[in-house]
C-alpha positions in Angstrom: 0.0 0.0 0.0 0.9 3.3 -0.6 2.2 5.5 2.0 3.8 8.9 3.6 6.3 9.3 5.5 6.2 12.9 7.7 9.6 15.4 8.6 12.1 17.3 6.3 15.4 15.0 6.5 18.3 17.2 7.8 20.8 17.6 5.1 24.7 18.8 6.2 26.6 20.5 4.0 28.9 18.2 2.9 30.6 19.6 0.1 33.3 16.4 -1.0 30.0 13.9 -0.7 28.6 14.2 -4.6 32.2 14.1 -6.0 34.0 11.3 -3.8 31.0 9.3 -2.9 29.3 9.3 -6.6 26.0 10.3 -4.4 24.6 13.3 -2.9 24.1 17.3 -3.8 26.2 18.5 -6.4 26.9 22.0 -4.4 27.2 22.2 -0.8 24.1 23.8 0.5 22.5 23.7 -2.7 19.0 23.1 -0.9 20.2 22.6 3.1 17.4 22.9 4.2 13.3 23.1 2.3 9.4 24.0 3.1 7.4 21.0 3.9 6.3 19.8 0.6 2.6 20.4 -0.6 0.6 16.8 0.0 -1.1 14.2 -2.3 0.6 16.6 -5.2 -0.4 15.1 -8.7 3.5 13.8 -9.5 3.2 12.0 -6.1 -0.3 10.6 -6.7 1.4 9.1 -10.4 4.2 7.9 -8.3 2.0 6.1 -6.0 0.2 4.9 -8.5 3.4 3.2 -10.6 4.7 2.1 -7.3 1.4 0.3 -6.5 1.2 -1.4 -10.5 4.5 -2.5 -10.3 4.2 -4.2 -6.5 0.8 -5.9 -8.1 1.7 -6.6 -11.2 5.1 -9.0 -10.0 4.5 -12.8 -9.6 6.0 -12.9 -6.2 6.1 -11.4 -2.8 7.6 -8.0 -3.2 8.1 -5.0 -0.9 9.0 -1.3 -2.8 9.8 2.0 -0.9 11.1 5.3 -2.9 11.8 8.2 -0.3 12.1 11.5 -1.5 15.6 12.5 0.9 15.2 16.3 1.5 11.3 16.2 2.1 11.1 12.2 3.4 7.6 11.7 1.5 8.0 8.2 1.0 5.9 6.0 -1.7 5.6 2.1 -0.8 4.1 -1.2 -1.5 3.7 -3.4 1.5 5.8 -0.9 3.1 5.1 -2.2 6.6 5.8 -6.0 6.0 8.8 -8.2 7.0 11.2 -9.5 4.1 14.1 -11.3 4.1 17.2 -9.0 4.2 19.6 -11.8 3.5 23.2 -9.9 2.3 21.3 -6.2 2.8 21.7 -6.9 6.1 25.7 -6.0 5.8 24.9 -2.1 5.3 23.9 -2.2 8.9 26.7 -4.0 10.1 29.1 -1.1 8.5 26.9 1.5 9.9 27.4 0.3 13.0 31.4 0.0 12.8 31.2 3.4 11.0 29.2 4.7 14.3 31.9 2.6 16.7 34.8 4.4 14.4 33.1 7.8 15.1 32.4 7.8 18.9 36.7 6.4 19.1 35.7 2.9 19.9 36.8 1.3 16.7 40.2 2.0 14.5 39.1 0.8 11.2 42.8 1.2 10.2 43.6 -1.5 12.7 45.1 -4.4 10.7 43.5 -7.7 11.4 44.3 -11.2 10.2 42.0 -13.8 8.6 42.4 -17.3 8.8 40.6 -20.5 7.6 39.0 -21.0 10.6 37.0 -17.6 9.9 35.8 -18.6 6.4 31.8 -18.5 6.7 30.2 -19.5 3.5 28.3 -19.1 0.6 30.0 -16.1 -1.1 33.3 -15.2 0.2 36.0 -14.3 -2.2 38.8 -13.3 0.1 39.0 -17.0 0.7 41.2 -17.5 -2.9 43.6 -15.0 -0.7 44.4 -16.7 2.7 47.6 -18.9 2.7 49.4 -20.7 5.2 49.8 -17.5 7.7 46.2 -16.0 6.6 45.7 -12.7 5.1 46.4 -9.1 6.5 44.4 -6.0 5.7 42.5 -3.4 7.6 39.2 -3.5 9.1 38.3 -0.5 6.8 38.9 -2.8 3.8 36.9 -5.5 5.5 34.1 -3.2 4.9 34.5 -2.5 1.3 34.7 -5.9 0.5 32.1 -6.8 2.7 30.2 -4.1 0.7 30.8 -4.2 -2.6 31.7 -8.0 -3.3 29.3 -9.4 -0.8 32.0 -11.0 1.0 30.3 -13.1 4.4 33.7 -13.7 5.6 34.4 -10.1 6.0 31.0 -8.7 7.0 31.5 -11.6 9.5 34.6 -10.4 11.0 33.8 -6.5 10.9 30.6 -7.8 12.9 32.8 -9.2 15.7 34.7 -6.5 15.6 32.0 -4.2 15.9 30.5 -5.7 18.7 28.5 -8.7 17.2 24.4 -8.7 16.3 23.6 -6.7 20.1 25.7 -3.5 19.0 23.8 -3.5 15.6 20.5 -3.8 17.2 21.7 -1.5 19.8 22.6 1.2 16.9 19.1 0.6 15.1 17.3 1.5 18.6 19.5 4.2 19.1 18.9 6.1 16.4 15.4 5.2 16.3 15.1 3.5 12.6 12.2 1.0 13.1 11.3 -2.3 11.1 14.6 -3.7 10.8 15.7 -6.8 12.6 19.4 -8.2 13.1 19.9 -12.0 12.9 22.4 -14.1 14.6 25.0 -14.2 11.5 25.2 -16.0 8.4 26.6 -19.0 9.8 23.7 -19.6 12.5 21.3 -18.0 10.3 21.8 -20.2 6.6 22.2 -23.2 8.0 19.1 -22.6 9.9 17.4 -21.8 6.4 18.9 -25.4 5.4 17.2 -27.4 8.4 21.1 -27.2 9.7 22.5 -26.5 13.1 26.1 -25.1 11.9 28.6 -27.1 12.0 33.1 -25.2 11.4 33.7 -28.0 9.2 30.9 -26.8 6.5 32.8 -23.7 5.9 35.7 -26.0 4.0 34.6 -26.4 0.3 31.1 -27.4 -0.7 30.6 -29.5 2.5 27.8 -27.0 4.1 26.1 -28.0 0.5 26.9 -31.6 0.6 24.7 -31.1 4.6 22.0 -29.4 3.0 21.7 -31.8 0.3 21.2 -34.5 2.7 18.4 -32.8 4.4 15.3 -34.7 4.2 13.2 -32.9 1.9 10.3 -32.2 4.6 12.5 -31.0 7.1 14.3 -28.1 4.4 10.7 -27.3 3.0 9.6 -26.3 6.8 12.5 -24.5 7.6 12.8 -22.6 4.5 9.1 -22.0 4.4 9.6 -20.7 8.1 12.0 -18.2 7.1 10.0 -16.7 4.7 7.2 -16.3 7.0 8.7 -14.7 9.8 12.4 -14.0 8.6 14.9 -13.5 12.0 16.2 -10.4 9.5 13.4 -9.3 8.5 13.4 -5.9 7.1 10.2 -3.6 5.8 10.9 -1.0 3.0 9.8 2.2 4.9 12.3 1.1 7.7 14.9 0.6 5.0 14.6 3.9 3.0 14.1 5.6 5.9 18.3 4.7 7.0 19.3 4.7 3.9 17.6 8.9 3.7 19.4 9.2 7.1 22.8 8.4 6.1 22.6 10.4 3.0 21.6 13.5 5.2 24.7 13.0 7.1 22.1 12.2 10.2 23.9 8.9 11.3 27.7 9.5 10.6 30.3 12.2 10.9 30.6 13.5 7.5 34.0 11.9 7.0 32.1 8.5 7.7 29.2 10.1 5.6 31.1 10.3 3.0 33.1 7.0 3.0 30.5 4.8 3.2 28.5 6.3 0.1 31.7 6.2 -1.7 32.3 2.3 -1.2 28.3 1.3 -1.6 28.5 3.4 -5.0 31.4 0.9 -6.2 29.5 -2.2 -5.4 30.0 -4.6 -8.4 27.1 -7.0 -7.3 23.8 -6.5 -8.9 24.5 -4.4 -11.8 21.3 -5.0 -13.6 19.4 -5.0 -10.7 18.8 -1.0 -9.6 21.7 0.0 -11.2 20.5 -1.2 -14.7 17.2 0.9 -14.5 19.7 4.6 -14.3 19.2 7.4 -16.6 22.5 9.0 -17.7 23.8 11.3 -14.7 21.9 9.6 -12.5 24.3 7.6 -10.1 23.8 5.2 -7.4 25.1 4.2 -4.3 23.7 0.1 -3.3 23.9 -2.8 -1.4 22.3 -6.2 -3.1 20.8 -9.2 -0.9 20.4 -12.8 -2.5 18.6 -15.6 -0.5 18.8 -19.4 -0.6 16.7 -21.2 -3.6 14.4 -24.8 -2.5 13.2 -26.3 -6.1 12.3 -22.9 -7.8 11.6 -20.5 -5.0 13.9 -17.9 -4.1 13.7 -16.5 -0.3 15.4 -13.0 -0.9 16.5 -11.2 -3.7 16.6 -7.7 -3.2 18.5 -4.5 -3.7 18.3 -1.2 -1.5 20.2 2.0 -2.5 20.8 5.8 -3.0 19.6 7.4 -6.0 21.3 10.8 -7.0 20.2 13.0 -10.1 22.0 15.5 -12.0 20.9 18.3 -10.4 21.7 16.9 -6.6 18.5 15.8 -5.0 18.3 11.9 -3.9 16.1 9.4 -3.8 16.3 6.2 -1.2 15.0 3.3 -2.5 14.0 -0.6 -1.5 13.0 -3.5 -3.6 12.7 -6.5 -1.5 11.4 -9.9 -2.9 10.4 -12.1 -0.4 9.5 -15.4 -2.1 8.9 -15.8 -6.2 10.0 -17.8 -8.7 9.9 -15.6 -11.4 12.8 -15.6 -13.8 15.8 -13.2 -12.8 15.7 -11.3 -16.0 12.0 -10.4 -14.4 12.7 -9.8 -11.1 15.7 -7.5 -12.5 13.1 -5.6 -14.6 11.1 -4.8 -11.7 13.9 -3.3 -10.2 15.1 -1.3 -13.1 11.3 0.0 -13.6 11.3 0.9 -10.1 14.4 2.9 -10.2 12.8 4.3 -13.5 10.0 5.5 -11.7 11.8 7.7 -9.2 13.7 9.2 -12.3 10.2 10.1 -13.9 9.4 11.6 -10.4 12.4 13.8 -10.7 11.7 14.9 -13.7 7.6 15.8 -13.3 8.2 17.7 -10.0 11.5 20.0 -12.1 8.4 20.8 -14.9 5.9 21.6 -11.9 8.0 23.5 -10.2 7.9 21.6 -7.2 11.7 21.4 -6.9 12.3 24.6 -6.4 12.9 26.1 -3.1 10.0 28.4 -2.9 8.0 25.7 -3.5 5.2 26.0 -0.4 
């Protein structure tokens, strides 16, 4: 269902964020601060209205949010619901060691070691790295990768670090953004998906595959189908956009954490034609993709959640999160791109109103 989000988002001026991050206002206090945006305007009514085709219109479970950063109106489709966050889960593990960096609690510079006995599973590329005395790099570079390849092994890690799944919950609270839960890890949480308990040994190889494969079939289906249901990190779109609007407005980090974070999710090489594929040229984006385990045909999770920014400076926060479907990828990509399409043609109706202009009232 549609819906509408209330407040003007506080927007710093920071003035490096649009040219080192790839995302934000093109001048520094271009539009710092803006009037409370006329209500149930006719580009917002077409919004809603794409918003809500697009949500009904998809063979699957889907959740959409576009947020409107410097006014936080906010457009949804089963904006209030639970999804599975699956790897989107990550951008609130490096808020939380960008917030631990910022109060002095955290050196992100530190150098830290991984081994084989920290290797996770599913997706973790730094494994191909770690000989015989590991691999050294910084927690900072944990965090890109962690980022922009997806990398469990590092998000794991720079979740220890961090102070594990209470000090992410304990940021979320903190700062007040609702409808987002933190689950125990991948490790406990995907083998849980699986019908699993985790074992270290499934981290070597393909043996946490070989496990799930010897599942009985009953026990997956209820385990998966549980997940889906009532996912342990569960997200909605409204509480999605509404950190991702937050951390663009410089209202969660220092603006030197501001501005590093945007500039590593805008150079995250998962997902291209997912919400990146859907961008109009000038338009750039700043994202983080999730991708869930697959039982037979279904899918639980496949989503992607990011920062829009248009030529002219103004951004856009925006969640597509599909729960369960078994739609083809090519189609579940589309609905992405259309999505991301959408908030362009937003853009451009409000700049013909007039609506973008600051004596709008």
């Amino acid at each position: 269902m549609s819906g509408v989000s209330g407040g003007v988002a506080r927007l710093l001026g920071l003035a490096a964020l649009g040219i080192a991050a790839g995302v934000g206002p093109a001048q520094s206090g271009q539009y710092a601060s803006r009037p409370e945006i006329a209500r149930n305007s006719p580009e917002q009514r077409t919004l809603e209205a794409r918003i809500r085709e697009l949500g009904r219109g998809f063979d699957g479970e889907v959740g959409i949010a576009v947020r409107e950063v410097d006014s936080g109106w906010t457009a949804s489709w089963n904006g209030e619901r639970f999804f599975p966050q699956q790897s989107v889960s990550k951008f609130w593990v490096a808020l939380t060691a960008f917030t631990r960096a910022d109060a002095g609690q955290l050196d992100l510079g530190r150098e830290v070691t991984v081994r084989r006995e920290d290797l996770t599973l599913f997706n973790q590329p730094i494994a191909q790295q770690i000989g015989p005395n590991g691999f050294t790099t910084t927690l900072d570079n944990l965090i890109f990768r962690a980022l922009t390849q997806s990398d469990n092994t590092c998000n794991d890690i720079v979740l220890r670090h961090a102070g594990g799944p209470g000090a992410v919950r304990a940021m979320l609270a903190r700062n007040r953004i609702e409808g987002i839960r933190f689950g125990p890890g991948e490790r406990a949480m995907q083998s849980q998906i699986a019908g699993l308990q985790w074992r270290p040994d499934y981290s070597v190889g393909r043996a946490f595959y070989a496990a799930r494969n010897a599942v009985p079939i009953d026990r997956r289906r209820q385990a998966f189908e549980s997940y889906i249901r009532d996912p342990i990190d569960g997200a909605t779109v409204e509480g999605i956009v509404e950190g991702l609007a937050r951390l663009a407005s410089g209202d969660l980090l220092s603006p030197r954490s501001t501005q590093r974070m945007l500039s590593i999710m805008s150079q995250t090489r998962t997902g291209p034609q997912r919400l990146t594929g859907g961008l109009a040229p000038g338009w750039r984006i700043a994202h983080k993709t999730g991708t869930g385990q697959v039982l037979g045909a279904t899918q639980a999770g496949y989503n992607d959640i990011g920062i829009l920014t248009a030529p002219d400076g103004r951004t856009y926060a925006v969640a597509v999160m599909i729960g369960r479907t078994a739609t083809p990828l090519g189609t579940r990509m589309q609905l992405m791109q259309n999505v991301t399409r959408a908030a362009i043609a937003y853009h451009a109706a409000t700049a013909r109103s007039g609506m973008a202009s600051d004596d709008r009232r």
